[in-house]
C-alpha positions as a Markdown table, in Angstrom:
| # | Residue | x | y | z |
|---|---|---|---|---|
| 1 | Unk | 30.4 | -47.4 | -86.0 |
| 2 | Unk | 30.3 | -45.6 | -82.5 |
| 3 | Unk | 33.6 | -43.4 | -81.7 |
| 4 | Unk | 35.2 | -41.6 | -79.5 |
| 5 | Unk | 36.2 | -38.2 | -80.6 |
| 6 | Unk | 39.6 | -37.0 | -79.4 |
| 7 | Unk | 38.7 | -33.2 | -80.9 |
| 8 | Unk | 36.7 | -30.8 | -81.6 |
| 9 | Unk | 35.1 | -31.4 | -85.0 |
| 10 | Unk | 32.6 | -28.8 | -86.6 |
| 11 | Unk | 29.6 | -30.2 | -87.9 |
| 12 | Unk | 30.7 | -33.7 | -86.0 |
| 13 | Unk | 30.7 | -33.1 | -82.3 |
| 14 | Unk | 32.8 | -31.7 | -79.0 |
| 15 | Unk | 35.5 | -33.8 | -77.6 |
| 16 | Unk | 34.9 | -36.4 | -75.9 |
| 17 | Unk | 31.9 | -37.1 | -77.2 |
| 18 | Unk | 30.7 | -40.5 | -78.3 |
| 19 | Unk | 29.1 | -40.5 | -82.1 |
| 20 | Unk | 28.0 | -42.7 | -84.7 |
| 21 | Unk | 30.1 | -42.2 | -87.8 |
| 22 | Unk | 29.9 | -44.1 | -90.8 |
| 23 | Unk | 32.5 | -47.0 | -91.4 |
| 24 | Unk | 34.5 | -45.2 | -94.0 |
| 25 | Unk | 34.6 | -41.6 | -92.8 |
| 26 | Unk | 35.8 | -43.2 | -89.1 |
| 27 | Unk | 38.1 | -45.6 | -91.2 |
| 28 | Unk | 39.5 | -43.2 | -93.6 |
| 29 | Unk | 39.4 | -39.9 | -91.9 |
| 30 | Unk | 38.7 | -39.9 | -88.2 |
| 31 | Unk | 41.6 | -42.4 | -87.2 |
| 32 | Unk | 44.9 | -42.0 | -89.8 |
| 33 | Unk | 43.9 | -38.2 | -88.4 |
| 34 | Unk | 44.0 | -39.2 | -85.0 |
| 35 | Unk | 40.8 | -37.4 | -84.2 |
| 36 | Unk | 39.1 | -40.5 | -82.7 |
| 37 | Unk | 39.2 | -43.9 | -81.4 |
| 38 | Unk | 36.6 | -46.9 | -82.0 |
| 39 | Unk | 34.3 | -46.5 | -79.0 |
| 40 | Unk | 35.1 | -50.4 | -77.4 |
| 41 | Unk | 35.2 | -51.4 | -73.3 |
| 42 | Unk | 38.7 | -50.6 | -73.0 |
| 43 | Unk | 38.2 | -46.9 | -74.7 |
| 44 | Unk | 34.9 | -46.3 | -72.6 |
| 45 | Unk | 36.6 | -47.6 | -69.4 |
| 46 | Unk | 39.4 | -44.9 | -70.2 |
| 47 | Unk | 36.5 | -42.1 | -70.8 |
| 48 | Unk | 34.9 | -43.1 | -67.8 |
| 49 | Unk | 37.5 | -42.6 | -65.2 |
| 50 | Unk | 38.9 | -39.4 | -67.4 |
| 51 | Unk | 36.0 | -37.6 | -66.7 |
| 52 | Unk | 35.6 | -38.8 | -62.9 |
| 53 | Unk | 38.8 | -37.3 | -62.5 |
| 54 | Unk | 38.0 | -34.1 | -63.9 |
| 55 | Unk | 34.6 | -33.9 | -61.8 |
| 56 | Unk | 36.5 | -34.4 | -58.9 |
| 57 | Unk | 39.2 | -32.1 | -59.7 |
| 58 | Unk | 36.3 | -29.4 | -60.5 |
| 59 | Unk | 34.8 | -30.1 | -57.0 |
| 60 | Unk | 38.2 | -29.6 | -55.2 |
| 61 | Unk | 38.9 | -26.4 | -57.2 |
| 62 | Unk | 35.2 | -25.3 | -56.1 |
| 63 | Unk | 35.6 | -26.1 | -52.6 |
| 64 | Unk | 38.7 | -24.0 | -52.3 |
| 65 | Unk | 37.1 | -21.2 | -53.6 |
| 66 | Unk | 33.9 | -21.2 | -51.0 |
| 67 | Unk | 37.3 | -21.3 | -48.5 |
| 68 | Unk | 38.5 | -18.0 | -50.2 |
| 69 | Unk | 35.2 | -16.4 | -50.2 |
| 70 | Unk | 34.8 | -17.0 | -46.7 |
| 71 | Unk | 38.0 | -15.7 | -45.6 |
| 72 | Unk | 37.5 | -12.9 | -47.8 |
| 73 | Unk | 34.6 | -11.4 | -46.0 |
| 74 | Unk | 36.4 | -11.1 | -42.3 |
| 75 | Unk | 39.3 | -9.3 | -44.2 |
| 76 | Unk | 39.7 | -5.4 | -45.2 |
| 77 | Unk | 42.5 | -4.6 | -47.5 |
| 78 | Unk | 44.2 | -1.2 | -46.8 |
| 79 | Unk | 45.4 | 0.4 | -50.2 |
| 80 | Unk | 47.7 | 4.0 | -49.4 |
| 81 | Unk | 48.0 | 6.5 | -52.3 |
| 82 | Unk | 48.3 | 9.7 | -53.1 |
| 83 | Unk | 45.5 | 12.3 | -52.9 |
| 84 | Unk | 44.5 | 15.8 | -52.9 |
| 85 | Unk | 43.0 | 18.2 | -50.6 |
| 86 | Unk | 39.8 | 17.6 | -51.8 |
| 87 | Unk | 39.9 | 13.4 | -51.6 |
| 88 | Unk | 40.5 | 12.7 | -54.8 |
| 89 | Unk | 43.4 | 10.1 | -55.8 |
| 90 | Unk | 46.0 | 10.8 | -58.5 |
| 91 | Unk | 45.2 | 8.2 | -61.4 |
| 92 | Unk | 43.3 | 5.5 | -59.7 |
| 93 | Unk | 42.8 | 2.3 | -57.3 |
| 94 | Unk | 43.0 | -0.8 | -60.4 |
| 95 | Unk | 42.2 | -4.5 | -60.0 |
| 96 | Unk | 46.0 | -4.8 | -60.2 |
| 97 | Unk | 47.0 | -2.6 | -57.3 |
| 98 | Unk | 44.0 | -4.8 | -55.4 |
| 99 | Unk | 45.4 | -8.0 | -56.3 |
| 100 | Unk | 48.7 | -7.2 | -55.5 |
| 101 | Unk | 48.0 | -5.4 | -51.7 |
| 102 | Unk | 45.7 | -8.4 | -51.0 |
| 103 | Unk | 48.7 | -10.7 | -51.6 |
| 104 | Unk | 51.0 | -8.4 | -49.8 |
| 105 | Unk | 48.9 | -8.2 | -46.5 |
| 106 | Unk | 46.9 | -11.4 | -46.4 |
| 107 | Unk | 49.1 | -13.9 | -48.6 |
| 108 | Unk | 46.0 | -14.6 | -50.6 |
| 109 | Unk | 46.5 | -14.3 | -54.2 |
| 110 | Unk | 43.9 | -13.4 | -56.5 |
| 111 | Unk | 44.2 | -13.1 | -60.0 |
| 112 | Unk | 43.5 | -9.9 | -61.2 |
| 113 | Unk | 41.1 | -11.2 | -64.0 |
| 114 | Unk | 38.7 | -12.3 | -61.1 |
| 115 | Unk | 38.1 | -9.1 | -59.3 |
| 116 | Unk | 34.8 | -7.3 | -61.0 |
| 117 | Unk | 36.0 | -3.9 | -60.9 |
| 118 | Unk | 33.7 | -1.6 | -62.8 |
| 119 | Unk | 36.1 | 1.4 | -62.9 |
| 120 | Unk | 39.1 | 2.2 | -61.3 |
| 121 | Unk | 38.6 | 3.6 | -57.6 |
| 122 | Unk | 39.1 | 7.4 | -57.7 |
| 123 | Unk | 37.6 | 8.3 | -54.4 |
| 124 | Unk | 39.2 | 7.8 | -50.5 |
| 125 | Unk | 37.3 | 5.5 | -48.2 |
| 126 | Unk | 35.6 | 1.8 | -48.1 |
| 127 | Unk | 34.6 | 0.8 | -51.1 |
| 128 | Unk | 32.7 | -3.1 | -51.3 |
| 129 | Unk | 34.4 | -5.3 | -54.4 |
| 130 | Unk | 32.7 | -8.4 | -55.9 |
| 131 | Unk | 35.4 | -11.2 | -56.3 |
| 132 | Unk | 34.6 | -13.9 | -59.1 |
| 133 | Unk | 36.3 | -17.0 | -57.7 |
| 134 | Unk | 34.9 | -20.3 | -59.3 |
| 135 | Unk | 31.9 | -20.9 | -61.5 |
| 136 | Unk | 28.8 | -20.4 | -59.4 |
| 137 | Unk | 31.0 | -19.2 | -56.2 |
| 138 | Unk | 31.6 | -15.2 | -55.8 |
| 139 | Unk | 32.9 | -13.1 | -52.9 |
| 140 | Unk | 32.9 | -9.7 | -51.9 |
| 141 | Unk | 36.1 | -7.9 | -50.9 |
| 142 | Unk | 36.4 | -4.4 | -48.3 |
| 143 | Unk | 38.7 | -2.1 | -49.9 |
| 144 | Unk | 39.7 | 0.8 | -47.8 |
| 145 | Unk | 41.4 | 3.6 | -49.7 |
| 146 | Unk | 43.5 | 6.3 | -47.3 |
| 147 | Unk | 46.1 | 9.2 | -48.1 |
């Protein structure tokens, strides 16, 4: 019997996935468990336009990133702290403190998860930052650092 599964099963499949499953274990397991549906026109129809929507839903989401990343590169971020004579910053420049200043000066808000920031910045100056934005779609990000 073909089915739909509504869950992830280990050792059966991913959700969402259509498998043959014997009568009894779809009969006596899969559906008083609610873990599956019988894989019929109606059910398929349903799969079908689920996943449509979330294709198009990706594409949207992945568009407005490439939008991002493109504004991101004609912008420079200015982050003020506190440093000594020599250049050096007391504690450090974090993801956070980029995220935040970025939102604060350009009203674009990045979460703070998606800026690959090796360290924390310690020096004064320009500093290049990679932004991870979508799947497949990355931007980079000036940073300047003054006293």
């Amino acid at each position: 019997m073909k089915v739909i599964l509504k869950a992830d099963i280990k050792g059966v499949g991913k959700k969402d996935e259509i498998i043959n499953a014997s009568d009894g274990y779809a009969r006596n397991f899969l559906f008083p468990k609610n873990l599956a549906v019988e894989a019929n026109s109606e059910n398929m129809s349903k799969l079908k336009a689920q996943k449509d929507a979330n294709q198009y839903r990706k594409d949207t989401e992945k568009e407005d990133a490439k939008k991002i990343a493109e504004k991101l590169t004609k912008i420079m971020v200015r982050i003020q702290v506190k440093a000594g004579e020599n250049g050096k910053i007391f504690g450090g420049v974090s993801a956070k403190d980029i995220s935040e200043n970025l939102e604060k000066q350009h009203n674009i808000k990045i979460d703070k998860k998606k800026i690959d920031l090796k360290e924390t910045i310690k020096t004064l100056g320009a500093h290049n930052i990679d932004v991870k934005l979508y799947e497949g779609v990355s931007g980079k990000i000036k940073i300047d650092v003054v006293s």
